[in-house]
C-alpha positions in Angstrom: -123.3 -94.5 18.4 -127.0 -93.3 18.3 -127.7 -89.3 19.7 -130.9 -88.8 18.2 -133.0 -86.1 20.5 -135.9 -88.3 20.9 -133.7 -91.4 22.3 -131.4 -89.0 24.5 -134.5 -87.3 25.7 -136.1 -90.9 26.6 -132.6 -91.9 27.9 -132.5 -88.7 30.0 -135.8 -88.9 32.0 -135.5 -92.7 32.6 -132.1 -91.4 34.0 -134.1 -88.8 36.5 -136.7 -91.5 37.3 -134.1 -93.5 38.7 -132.1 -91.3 40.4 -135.1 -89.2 41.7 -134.6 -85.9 40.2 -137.8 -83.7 39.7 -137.2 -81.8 36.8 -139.0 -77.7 37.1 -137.9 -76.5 33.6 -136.0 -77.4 30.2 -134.6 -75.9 27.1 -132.7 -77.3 24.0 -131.2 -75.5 21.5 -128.9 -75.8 18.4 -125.2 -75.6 18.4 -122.1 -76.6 16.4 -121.8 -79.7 17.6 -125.3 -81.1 17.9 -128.4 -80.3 20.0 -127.9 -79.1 23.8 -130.3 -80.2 26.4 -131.0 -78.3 29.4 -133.2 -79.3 32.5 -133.6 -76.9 35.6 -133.8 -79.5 38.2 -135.3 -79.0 41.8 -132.2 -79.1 44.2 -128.8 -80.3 43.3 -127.9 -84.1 42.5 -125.3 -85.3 44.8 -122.0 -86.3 44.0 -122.4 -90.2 43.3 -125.7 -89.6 41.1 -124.2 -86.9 39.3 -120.9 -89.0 38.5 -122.9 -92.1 37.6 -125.5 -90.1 34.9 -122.1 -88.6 33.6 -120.4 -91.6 33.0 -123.9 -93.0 31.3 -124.4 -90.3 28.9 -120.4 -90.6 27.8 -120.1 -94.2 27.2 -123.9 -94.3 25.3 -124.4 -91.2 23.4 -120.7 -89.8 23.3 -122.6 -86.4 25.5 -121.2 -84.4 28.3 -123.0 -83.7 31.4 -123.0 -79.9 33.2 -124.1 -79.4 36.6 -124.3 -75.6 36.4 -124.6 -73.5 39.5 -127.7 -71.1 39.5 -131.3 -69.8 41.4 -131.7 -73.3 40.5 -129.1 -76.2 39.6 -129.0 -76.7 35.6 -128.3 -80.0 34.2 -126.7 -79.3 30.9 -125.9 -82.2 28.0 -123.7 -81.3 25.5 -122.6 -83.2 22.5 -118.6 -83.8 22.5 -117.1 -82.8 19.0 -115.4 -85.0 16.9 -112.1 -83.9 16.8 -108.9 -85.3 15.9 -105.2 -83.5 16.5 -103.7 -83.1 12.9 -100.4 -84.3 11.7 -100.5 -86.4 15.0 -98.3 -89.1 13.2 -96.3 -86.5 11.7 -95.7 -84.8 14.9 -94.2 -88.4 16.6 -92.4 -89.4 13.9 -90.3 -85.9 14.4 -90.1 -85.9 17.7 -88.4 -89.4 17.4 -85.8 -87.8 14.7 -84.8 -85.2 16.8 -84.6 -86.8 20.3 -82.5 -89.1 18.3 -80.2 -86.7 17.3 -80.3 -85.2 20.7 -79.3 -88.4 22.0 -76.1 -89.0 19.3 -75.1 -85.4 20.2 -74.9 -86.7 23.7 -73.6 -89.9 23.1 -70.7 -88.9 20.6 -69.5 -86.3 23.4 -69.5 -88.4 26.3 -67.6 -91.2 23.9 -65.1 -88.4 23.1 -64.1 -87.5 26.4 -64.2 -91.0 27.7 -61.4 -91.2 24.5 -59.1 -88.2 25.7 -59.0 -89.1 29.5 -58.1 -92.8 28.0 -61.3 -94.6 29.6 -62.7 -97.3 27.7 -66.1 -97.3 28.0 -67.2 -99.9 24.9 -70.1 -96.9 24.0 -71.4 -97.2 20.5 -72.9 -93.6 19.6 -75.8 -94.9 17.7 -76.8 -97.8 20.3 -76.6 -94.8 22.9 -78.3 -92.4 20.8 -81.0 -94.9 20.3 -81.4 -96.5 23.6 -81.9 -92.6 24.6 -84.4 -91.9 22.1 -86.4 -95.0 23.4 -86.1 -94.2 26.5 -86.9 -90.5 26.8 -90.1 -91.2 24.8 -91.1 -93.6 27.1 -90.4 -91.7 30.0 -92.6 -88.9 28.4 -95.3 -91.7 27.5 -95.7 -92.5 30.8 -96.5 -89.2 32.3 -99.2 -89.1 30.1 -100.1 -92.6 30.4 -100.2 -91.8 34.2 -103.5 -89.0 33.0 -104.7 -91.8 30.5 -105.3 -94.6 33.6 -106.8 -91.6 35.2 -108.9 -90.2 33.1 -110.4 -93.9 31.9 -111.1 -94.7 35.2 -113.1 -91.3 35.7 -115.2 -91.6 32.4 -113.1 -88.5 30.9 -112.7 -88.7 27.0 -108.9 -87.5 25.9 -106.9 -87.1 22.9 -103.1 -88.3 23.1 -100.3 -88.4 23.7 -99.1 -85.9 21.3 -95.8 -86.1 21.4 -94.3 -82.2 20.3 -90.8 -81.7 18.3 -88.6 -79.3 18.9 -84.6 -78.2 17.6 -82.0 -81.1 18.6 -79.3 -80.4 20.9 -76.7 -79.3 18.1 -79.1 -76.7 17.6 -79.0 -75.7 20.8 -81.8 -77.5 22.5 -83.3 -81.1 23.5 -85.1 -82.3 21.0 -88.6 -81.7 22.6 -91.1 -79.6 23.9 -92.4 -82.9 25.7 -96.0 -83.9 24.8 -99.6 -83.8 25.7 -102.7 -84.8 26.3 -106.2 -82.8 24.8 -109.3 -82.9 27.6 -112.3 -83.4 25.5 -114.5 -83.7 28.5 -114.4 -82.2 32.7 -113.7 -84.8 35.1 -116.8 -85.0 37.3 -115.6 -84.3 40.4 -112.8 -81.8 41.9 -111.1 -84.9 43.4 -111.2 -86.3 39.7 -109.8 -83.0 38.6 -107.0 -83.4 41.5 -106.4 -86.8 40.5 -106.1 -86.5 36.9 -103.4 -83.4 37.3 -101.8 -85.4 39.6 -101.0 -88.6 37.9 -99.2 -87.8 35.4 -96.4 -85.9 36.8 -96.0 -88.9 40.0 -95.9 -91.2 37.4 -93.3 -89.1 35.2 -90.7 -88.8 38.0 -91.0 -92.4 38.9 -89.9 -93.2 35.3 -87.2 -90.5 35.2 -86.2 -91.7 38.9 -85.7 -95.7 37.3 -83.9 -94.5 33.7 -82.0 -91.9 36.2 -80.4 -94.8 38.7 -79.0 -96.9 35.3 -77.7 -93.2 33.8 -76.0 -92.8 37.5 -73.8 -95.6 37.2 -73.5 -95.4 33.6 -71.7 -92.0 33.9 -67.9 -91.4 34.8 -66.0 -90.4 37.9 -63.3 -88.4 36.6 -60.3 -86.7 38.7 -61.1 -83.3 39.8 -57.3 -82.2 38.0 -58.9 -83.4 34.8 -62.1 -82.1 34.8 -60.7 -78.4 35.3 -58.5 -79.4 32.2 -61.3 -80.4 30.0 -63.3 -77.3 31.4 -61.0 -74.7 30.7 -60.3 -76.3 27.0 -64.1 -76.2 26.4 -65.1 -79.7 26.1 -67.0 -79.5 29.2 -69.4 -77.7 30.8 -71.4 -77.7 34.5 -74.9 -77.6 34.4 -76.5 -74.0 35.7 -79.3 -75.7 38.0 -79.6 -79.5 40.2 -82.6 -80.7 41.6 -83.4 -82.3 44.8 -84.0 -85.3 43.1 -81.3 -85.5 40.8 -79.1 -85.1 44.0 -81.0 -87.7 45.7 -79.6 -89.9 42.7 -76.3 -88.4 42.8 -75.9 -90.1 46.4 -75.9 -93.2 45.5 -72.8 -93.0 43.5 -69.8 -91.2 46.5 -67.5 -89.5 44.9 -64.1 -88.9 46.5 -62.9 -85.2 45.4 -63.9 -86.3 41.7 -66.4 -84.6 39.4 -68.9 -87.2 37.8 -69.3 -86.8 34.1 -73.0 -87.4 33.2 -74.3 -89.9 30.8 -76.8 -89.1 27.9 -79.3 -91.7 29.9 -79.0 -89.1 33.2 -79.3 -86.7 31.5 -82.8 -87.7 30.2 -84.1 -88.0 34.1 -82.7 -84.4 34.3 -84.5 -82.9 31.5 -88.0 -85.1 32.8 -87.5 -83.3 36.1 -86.4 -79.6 34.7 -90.1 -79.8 32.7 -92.2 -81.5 35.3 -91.4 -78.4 37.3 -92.7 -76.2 34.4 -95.9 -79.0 34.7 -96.5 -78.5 38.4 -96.5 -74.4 38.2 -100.3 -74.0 39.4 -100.9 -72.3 36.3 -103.9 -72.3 33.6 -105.0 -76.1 32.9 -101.1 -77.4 33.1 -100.9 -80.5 35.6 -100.6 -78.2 38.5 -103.4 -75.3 37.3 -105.4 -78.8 37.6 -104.5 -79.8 41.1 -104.7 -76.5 42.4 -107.6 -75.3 41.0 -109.6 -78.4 42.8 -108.8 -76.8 45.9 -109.9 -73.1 45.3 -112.3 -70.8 43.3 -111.5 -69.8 39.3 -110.7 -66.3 40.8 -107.9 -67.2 43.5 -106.5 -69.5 41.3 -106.4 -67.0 38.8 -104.5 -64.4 41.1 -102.6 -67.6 42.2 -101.4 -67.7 38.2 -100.4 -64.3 37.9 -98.0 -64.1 40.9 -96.4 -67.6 40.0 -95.3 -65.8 36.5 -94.1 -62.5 38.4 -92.4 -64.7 41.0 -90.4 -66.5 38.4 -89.7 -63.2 36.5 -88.6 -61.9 40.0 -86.2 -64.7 40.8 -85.1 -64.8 37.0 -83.8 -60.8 37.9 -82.5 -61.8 41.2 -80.5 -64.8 39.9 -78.8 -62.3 36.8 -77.7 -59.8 39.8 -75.8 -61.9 41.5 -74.5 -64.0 38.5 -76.0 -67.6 38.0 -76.8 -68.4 34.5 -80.1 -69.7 35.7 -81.3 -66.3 35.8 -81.7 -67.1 32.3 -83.9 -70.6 32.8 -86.6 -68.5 35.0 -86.8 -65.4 32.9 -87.7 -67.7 30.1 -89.8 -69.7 32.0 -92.0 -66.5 33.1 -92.6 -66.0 29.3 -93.4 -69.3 28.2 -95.8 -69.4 31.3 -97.1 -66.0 30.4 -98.1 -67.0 26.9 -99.1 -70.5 27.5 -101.6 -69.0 30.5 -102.6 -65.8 28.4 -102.4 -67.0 24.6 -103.3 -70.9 24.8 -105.2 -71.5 27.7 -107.1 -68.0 27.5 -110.0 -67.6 30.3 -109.9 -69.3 33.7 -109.5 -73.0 34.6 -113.1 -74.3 33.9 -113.0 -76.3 36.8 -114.9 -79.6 37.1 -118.2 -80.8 35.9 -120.0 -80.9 38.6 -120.0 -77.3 40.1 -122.1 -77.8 43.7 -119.3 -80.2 44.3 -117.6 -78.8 47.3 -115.3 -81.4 48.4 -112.0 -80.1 48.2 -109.4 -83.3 48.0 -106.8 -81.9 50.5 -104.9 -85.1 50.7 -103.6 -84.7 46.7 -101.6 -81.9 47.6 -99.4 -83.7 50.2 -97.9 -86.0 46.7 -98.1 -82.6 44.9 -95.8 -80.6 47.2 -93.7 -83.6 47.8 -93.1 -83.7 43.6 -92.8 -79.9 43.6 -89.6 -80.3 45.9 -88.4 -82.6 44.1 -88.0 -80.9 41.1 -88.1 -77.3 41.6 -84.8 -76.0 39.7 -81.8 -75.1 42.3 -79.3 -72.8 40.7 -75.9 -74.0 40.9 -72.7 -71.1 41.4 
């Protein structure tokens, strides 16, 4: 790809010719990456023109385009580095190893109580284990397929999915922190912005929603006698928090005074659910920090930030004083939040590209609050 300054510089004025913009100053200077143009242009593009140079100057010369707010509009064109996530392959490869052994953990318990209560259930641990495997990844992949869709059809360059691994469930967790996707440019617009936070989370749940009806009728109805057997002997336990959606699911399997004993492959749609929540919290630049932040100024959704994270501290508190486990859940989730808004994403949401865009996509929070509900944690007594 050519970015020479004399061919972006020809490329850039044939750009303004066409579009009609009358240019009243310009600069260029040096950085890191490459040279940075920038043109003080009479009155603001509008919305279409702006989206249509930004795409141009992405697709030809690999360059990002600024409209900056000021005494007068500046139209800024920065090179995009060449960056690449290290130990990508290393990091999926892992991730696959432990969700696998997440999944035997799961599988090998739900084949031994199926055993003891005398239930054939034909389960072959590895098969299991590796059926779950595949199909946690993939409903992971799809959330951030859901931003990749997006963000092609918007012109936004991105890095990903980066799938992240974390301690299997025999070390006392699930095998993943989930994965991600790096934003190498802004989207253009704030509906862009709204859009790309938004996709991947819809399309998340609709996977875990699909793998979630198969792991319904997969799991067992056991007698309520024997589950309070099993309980008080250890080998089972009740989860600390539901979902909306996951009881949603649990309706189409009636139960009749029996306790329903989940399989790995429902438990995956509960896990997708527990961290989409942590995805929607209107926080930083996570899926929600993106929706959000379409819809209101870097301050407010700042502020907005801050009293999520003392919120979830508050109902972490709450939840411990009147003895749920979840307590637990939203104390930790306050930290993680905490350091994920002040430690990783440092500085407030940069917003879109395009800063005289003042079209604020109302309609995208309707889906938003609708997913929000769906997953938001319920603690269970």
């Amino acid at each position: 790809m050519v970015n020479s300054s004399p061919q972006i510089l020809e490329s850039i004025y044939q750009q303004f010719s066409k579009h009609g913009i009358l240019v009243v100053g310009y600069s260029e200077y040096q950085s890191n990456y490459g040279r940075v143009f920038d043109f003080h242009v009479e009155k603001p593009i509008d919305k279409g023109d702006f989206s249509k140079i930004y795409r141009f100057f992405i697709e030809n010369y690999r360059y990002m385009v600024l409209q900056i707010r000021g005494e007068r509009p500046v139209l800024r064109f920065l090179p995009i580095p060449e960056r690449t996530i290290p130990f990508k392959r290393l990091l999926t490869i892992t991730t696959f190893f432990t969700v696998g052994l997440t999944g035997y953990g799961l599988a090998s318990g739900f084949a031994e109580i199926a055993s003891k209560l005398g239930i054939p259930t034909g389960l072959n641990p590895f098969a299991t284990a590796t059926l779950y495997t595949l199909l946690f990844l993939l409903a992971l992949g799809v959330h951030e397929l859901g931003h990749i869709f997006s963000s092609k059809r918007e012109g936004v360059l991105i890095e990903g999915p980066i799938f992240i691994p974390a301690p299997p469930i025999q070390l006392g967790f699930i095998g993943t922190f989930g994965a991600v996707i790096m934003m190498k440019t802004l989207p253009p617009s704030r509906k862009d912005l709204a859009r790309l936070g938004i996709s991947g989370p819809l399309s998340g749940v609709l996977a875990g929603l699909l793998v979630g009806i198969i792991g319904v009728f997969s799991s067992l109805a056991i007698p309520y006698d024997k589950a309070v057997e099993l309980a008080e002997a250890g080998d089972i336990g009740s989860m600390p928090l539901t979902t909306i959606g996951l009881e949603l699911l649990l309706m189409l399997r009636p139960l009749n005074g029996e306790v329903l004993l989940i399989h790995p492959l429902l438990f995956i749609t509960y896990i997708i659910f527990i961290v989409t929540f942590l995805n929607l919290l209107p926080i930083g630049q996570l899926d929600g920090g993106h929706v959000l932040r379409s819809l209101m100024s870097p301050r407010a959704h700042e502020k907005l930030g801050e009293m999520i994270i003392a919120l979830l501290a508050v109902v972490g508190l709450s939840l411990l004083l009147l003895n749920y486990v979840a307590g637990y859940y939203y104390l930790m989730l306050s930290l993680v939040v905490f350091i994920l808004r002040g430690f990783v994403a440092k500085g407030q949401h940069p917003g879109n590209a395009n800063q005289y865009d003042e079209d604020k996509p109302w309609h995208y929070l309707i889906p938003y609050l609708v997913l929000l509900v769906m997953v938001t944690p319920i603690p269970i007594g």
